[in-house]
BALOBA-1460 file (C-alpha; in Angstrom, 3 decimals):
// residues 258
<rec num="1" residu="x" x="0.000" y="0.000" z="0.000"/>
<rec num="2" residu="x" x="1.430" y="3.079" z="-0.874"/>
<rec num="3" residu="x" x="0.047" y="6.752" z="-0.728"/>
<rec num="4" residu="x" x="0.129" y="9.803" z="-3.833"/>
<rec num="5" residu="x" x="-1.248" y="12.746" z="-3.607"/>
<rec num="6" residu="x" x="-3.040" y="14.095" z="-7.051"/>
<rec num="7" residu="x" x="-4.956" y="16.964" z="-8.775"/>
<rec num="8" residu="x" x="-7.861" y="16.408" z="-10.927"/>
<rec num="9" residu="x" x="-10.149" y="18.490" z="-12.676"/>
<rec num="10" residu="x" x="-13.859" y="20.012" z="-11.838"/>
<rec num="11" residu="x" x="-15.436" y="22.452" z="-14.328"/>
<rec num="12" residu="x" x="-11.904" y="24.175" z="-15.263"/>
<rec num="13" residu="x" x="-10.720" y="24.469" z="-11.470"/>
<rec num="14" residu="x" x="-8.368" y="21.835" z="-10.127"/>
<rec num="15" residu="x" x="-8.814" y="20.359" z="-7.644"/>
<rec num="16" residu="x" x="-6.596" y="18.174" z="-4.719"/>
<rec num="17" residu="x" x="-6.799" y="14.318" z="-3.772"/>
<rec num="18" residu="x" x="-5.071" y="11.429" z="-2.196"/>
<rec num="19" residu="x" x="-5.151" y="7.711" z="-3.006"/>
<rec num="20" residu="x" x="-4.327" y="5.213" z="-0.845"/>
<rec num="21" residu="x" x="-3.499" y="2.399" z="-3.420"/>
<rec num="22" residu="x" x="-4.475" y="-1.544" z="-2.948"/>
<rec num="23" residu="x" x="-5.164" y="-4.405" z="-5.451"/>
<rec num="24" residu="x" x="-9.747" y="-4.525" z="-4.295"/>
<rec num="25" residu="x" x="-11.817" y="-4.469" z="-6.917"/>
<rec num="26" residu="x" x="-13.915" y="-2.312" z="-4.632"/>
<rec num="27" residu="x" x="-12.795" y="1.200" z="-3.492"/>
<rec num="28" residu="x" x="-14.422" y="3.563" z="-1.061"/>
<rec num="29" residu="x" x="-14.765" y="7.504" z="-1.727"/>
<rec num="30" residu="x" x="-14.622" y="9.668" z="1.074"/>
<rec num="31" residu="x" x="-16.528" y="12.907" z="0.931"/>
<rec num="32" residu="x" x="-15.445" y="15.375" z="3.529"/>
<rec num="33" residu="x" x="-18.198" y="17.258" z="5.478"/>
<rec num="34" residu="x" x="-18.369" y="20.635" z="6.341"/>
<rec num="35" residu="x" x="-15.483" y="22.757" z="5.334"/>
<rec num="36" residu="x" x="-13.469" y="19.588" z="6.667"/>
<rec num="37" residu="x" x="-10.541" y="19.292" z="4.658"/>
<rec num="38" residu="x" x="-9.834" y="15.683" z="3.431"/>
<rec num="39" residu="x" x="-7.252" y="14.459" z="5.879"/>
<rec num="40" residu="x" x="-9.858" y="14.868" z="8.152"/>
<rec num="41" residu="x" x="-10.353" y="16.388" z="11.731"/>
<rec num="42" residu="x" x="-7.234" y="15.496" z="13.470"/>
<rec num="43" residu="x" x="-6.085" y="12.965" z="10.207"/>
<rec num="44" residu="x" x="-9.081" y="10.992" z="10.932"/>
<rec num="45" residu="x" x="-9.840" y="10.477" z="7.415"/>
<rec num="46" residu="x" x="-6.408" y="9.998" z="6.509"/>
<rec num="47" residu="x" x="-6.088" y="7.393" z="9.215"/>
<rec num="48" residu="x" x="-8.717" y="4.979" z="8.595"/>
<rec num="49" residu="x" x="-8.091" y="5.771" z="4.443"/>
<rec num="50" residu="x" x="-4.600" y="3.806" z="5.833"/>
<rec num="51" residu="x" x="-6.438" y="0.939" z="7.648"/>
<rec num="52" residu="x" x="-8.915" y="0.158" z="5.114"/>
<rec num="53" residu="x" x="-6.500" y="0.260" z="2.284"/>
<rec num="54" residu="x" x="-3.910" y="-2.071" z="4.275"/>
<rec num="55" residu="x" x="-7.173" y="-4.835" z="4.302"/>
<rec num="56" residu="x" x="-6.742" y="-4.809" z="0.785"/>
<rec num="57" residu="x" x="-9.694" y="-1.843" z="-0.561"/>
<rec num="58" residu="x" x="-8.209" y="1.301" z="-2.537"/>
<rec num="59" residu="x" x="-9.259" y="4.807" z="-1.053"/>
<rec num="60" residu="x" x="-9.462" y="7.808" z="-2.359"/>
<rec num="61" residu="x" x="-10.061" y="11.440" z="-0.311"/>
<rec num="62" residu="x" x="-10.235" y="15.323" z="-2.054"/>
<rec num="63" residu="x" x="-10.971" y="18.518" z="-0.986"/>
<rec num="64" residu="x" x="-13.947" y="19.910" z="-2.977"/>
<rec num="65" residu="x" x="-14.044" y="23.454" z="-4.570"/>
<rec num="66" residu="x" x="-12.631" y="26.232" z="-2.727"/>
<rec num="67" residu="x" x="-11.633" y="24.053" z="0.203"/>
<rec num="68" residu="x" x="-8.119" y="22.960" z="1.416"/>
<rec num="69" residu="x" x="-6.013" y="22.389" z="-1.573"/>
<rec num="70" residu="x" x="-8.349" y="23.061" z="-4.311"/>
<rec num="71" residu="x" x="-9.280" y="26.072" z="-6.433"/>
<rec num="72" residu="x" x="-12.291" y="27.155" z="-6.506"/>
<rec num="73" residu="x" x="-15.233" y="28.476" z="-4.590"/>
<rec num="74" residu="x" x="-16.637" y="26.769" z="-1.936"/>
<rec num="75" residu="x" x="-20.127" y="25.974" z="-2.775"/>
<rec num="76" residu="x" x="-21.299" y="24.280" z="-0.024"/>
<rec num="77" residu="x" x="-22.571" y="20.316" z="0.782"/>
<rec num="78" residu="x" x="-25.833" y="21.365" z="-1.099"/>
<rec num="79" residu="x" x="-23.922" y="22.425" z="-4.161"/>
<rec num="80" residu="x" x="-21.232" y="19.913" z="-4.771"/>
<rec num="81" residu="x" x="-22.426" y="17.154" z="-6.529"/>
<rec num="82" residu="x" x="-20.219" y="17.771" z="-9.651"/>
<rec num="83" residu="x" x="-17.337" y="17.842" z="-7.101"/>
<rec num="84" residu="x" x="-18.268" y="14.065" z="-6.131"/>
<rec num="85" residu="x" x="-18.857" y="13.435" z="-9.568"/>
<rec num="86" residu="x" x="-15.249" y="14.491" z="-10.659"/>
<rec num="87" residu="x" x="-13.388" y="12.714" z="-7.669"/>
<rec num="88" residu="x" x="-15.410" y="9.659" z="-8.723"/>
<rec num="89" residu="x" x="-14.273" y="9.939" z="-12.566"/>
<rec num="90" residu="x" x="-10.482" y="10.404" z="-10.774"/>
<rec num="91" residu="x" x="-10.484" y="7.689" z="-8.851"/>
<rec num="92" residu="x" x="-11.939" y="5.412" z="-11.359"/>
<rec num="93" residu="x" x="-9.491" y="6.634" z="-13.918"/>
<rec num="94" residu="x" x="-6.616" y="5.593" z="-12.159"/>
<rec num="95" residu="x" x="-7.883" y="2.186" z="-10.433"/>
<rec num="96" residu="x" x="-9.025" y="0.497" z="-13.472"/>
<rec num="97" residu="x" x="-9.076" y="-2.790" z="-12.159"/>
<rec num="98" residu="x" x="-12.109" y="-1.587" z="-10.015"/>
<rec num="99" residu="x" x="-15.662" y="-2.348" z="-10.845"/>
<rec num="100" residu="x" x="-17.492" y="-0.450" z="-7.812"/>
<rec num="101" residu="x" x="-16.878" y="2.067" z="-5.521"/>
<rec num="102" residu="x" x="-18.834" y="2.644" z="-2.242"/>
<rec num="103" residu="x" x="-19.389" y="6.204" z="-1.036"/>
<rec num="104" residu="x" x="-19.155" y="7.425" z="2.565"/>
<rec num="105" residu="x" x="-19.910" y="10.805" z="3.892"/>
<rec num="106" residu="x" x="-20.255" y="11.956" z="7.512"/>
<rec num="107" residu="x" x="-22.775" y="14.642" z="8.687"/>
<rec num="108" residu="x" x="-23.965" y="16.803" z="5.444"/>
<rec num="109" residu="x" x="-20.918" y="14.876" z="3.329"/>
<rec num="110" residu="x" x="-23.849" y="12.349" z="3.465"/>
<rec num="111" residu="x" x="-26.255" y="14.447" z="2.810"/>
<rec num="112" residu="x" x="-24.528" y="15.992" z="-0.115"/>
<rec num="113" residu="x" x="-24.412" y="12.291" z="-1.354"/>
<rec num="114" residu="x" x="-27.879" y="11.417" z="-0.948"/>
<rec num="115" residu="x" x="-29.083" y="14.953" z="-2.535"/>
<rec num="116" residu="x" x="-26.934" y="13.717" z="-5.370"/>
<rec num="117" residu="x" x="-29.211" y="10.675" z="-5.697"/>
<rec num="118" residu="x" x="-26.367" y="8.642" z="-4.812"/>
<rec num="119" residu="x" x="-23.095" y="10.155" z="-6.572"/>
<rec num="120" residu="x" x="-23.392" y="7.302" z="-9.345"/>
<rec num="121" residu="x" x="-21.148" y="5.403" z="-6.698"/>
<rec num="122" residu="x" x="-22.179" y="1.556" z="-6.855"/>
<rec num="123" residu="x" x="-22.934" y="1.380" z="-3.089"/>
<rec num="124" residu="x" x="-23.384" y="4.241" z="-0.170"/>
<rec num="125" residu="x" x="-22.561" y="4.347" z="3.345"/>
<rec num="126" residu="x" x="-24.351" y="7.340" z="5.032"/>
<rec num="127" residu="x" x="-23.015" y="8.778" z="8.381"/>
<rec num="128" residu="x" x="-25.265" y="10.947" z="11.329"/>
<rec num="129" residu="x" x="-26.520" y="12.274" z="7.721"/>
<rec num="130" residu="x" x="-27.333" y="16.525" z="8.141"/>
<rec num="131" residu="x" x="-30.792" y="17.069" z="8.224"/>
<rec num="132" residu="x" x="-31.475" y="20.100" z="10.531"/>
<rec num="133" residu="x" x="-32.895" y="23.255" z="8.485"/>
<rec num="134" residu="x" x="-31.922" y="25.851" z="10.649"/>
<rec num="135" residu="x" x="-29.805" y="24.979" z="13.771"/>
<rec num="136" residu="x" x="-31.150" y="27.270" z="16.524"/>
<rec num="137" residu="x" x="-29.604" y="24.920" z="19.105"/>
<rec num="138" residu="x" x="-32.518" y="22.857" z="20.176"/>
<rec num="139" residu="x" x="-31.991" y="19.600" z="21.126"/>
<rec num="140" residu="x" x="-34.255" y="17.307" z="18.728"/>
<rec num="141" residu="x" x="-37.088" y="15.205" z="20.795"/>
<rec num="142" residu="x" x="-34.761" y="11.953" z="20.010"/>
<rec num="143" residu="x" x="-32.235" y="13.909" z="21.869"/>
<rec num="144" residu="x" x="-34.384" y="15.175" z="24.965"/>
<rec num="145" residu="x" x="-36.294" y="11.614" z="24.974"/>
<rec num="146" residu="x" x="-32.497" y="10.211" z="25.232"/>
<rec num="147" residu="x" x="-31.775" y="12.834" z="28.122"/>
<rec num="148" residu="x" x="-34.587" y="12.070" z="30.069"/>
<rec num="149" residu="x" x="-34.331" y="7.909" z="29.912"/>
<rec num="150" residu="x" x="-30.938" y="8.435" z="31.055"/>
<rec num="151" residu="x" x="-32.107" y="10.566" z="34.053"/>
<rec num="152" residu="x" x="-35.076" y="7.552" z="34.989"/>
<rec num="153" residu="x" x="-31.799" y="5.065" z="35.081"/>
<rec num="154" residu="x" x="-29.576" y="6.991" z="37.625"/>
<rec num="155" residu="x" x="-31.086" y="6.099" z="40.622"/>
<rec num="156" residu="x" x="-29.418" y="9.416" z="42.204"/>
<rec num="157" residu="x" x="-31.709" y="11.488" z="39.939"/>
<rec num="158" residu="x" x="-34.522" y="9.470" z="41.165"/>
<rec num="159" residu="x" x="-33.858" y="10.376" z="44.949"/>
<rec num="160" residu="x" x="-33.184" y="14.033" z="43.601"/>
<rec num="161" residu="x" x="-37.200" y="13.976" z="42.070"/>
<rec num="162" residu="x" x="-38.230" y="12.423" z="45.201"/>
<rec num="163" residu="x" x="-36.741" y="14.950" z="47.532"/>
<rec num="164" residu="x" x="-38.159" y="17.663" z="45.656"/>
<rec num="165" residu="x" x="-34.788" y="19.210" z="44.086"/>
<rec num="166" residu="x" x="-36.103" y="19.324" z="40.791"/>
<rec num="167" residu="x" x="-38.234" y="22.165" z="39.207"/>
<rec num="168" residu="x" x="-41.605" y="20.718" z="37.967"/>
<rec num="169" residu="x" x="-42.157" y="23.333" z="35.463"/>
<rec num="170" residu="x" x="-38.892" y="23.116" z="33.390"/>
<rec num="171" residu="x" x="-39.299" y="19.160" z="33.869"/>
<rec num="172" residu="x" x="-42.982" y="19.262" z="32.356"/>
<rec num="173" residu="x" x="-42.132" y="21.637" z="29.763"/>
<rec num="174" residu="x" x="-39.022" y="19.513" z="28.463"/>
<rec num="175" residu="x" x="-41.256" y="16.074" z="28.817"/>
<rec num="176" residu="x" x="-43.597" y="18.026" z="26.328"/>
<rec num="177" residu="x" x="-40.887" y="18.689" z="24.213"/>
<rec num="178" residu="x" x="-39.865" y="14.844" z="24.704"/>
<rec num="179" residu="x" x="-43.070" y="13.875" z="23.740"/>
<rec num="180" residu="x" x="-43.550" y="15.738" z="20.631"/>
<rec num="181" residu="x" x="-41.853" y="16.854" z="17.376"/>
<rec num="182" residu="x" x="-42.333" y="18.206" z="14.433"/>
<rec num="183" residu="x" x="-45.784" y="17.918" z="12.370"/>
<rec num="184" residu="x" x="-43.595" y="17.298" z="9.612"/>
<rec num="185" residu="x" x="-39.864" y="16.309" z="8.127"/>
<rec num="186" residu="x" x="-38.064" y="19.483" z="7.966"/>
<rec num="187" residu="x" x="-37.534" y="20.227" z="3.893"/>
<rec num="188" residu="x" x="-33.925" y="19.472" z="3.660"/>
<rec num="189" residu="x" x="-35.027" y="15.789" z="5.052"/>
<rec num="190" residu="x" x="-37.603" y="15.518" z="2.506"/>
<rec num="191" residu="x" x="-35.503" y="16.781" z="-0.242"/>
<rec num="192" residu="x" x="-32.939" y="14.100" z="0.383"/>
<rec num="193" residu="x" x="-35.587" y="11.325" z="0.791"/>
<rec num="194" residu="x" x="-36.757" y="12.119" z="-2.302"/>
<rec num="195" residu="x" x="-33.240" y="12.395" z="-4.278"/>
<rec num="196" residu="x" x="-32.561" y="8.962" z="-2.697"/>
<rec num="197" residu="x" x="-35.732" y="7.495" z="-3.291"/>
<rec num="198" residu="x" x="-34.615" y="6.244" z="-6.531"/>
<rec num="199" residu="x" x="-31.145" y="4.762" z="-5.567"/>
<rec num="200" residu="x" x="-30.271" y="1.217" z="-6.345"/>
<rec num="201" residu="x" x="-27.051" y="0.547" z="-5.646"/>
<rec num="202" residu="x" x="-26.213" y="-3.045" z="-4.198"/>
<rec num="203" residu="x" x="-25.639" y="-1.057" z="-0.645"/>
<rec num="204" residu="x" x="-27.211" y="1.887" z="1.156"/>
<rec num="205" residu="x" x="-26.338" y="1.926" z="4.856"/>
<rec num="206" residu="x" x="-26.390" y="4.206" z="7.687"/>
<rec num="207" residu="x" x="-24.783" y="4.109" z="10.400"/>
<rec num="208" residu="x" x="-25.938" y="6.483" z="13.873"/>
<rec num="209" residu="x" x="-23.762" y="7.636" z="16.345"/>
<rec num="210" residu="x" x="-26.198" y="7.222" z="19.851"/>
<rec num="211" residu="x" x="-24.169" y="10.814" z="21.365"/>
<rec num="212" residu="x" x="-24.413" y="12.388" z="18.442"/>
<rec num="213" residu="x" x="-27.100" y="15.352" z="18.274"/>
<rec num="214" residu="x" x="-26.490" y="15.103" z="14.721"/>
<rec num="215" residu="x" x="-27.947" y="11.357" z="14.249"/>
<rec num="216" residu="x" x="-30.665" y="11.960" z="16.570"/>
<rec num="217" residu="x" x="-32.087" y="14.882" z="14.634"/>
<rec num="218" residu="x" x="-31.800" y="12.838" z="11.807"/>
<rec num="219" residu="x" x="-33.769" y="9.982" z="13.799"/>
<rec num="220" residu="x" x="-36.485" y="12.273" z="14.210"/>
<rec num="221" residu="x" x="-36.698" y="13.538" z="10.423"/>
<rec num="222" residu="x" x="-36.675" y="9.994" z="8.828"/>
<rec num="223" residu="x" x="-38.343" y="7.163" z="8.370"/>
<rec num="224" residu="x" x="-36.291" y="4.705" z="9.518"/>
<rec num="225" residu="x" x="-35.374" y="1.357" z="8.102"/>
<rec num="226" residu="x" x="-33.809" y="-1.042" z="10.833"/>
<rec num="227" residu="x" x="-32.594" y="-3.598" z="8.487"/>
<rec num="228" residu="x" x="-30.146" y="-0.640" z="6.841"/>
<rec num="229" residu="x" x="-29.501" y="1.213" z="9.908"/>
<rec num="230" residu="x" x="-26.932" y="0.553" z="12.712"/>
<rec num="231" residu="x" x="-26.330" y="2.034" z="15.817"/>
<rec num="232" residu="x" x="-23.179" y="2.797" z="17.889"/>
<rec num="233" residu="x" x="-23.415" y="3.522" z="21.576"/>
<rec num="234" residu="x" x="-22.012" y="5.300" z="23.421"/>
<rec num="235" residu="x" x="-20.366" y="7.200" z="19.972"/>
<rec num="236" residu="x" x="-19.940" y="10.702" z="19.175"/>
<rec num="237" residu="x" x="-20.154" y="12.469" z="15.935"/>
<rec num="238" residu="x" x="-17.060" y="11.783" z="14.672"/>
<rec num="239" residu="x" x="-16.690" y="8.633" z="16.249"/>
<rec num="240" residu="x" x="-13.100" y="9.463" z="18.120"/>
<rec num="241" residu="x" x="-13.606" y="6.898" z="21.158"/>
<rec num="242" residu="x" x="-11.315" y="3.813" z="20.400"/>
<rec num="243" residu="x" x="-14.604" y="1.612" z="20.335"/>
<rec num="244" residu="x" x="-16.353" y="3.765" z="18.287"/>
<rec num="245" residu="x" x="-13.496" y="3.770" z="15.627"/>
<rec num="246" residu="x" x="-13.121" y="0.353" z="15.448"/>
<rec num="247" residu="x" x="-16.955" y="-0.380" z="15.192"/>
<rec num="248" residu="x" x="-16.835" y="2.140" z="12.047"/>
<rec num="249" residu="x" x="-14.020" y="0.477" z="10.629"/>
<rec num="250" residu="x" x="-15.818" y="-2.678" z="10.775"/>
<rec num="251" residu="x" x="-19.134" y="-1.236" z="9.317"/>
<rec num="252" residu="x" x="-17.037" y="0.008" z="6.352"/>
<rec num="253" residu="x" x="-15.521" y="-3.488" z="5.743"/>
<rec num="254" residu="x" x="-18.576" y="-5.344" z="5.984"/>
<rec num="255" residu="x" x="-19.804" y="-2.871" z="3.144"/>
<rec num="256" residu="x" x="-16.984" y="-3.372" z="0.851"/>
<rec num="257" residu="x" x="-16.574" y="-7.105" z="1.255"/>
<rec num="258" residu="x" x="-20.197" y="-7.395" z="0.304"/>
């Protein structure tokens, strides 16, 4: 396994990205979230890019328009489906021995894939996808539902509600909140589900960190299907504990050894 670092083309800008090269006939692409750059927060990217190349699967990261290395404007998750489109064409290009590629995208990098309808990439892999409209820093009712089964388990919280050292209003008021939700998806969830709708590919899976605000706005904007959806506990949004990294690791495997 070896690593180069490359420069492609997107709509006359060029633009940066790194292959970590292995025999698979299966590849994963990487889409960066946010205004992440493509090593990742901390190399994450770049690190498990290294582990899942060195079980035999090429990988390939970029930076899209007007981020990190590349020219460009930056367009946003909402607006960079020619980006994926491009890397995709890249890696292809130079790993001709593959014949699919699986795309995985944290936060709106999955988003950005499933508003793309799927990228054209053969099979998906969809992290905490981005689904909040505006974030006005609410916790979602997943989230507060979360919060308050937590509470009912710590028997010192318990004792604390018994004792009377707990303010009944602000309790009822949040167990409202709990309890409710929106009426309806918010419209960025129903514009990906119905980009998405559509997709075929021989593997569509999402996977939900349980800390994550992130995934449990997205639990309460989507239908969701159990036999495509797994769940990490005890996780956060970038899935940095040790346990958490390994489980991902192993959910990206399982994809591309499908």
């Amino acid at each position: 396994m070896s690593r180069l670092h490359l420069t492609f083309e997107c709509q006359q800008y060029t633009l940066a990205g790194t292959l970590d090269t292995a025999p698979g006939k299966t590849g994963l692409l990487i889409v960066s979230g946010g205004n992440e750059i493509r090593s990742g927060a901390f190399s994450g990217q770049a690190d498990i890019a290294a582990r899942i190349a060195s079980a035999g699967f090429p990988v390939f990261r970029f930076d899209r328009r007007g981020i990190g290395d590349s020219d460009g404007e930056n367009r946003g998750f909402r607006r960079s489906a020619k980006d994926i489109s491009a890397a995709l064409d890249a890696f292809r290009a130079i790993n001709p021995q593959m014949d699919r590629v699986v795309g995985f995208g944290n936060c709106d990098a999955a988003s950005a894939l499933m508003l793309a309808g799927g990228a054209e990439c053969d099979g998906l892999i969809l992290s905490n996808p981005w689904t909040i409209e505006q974030d006005d820093g609410t916790p979602p009712p997943a989230a507060l539902r979360a919060r308050y089964l937590a509470k009912l388990k710590n028997p010192k919280e318990i004792m604390r509600l018994l004792r009377g050292g707990v303010n009944f209003r602000k309790l009822f008021g949040g167990l409202k909140q709990a309890t409710g939700g929106a009426s309806e998806y918010s419209a960025l969830a129903q514009e990906m589900q119905k980009a998405i709708s559509k997709y075929n590919g021989f593997a569509c899976r999402i996977l939900l960190a349980k800390n994550d605000r992130t995934a449990q706005a997205f639990v309460s904007n989507w239908l969701i299907d159990e036999s495509s959806t797994y769940f990490c506990e005890g996780a956060s949004h970038a899935y940095v504990e040790q346990h958490a990294q390994k489980w991902l690791e192993a959910q990206i495997l399982e994809v591309l050894r499908s």
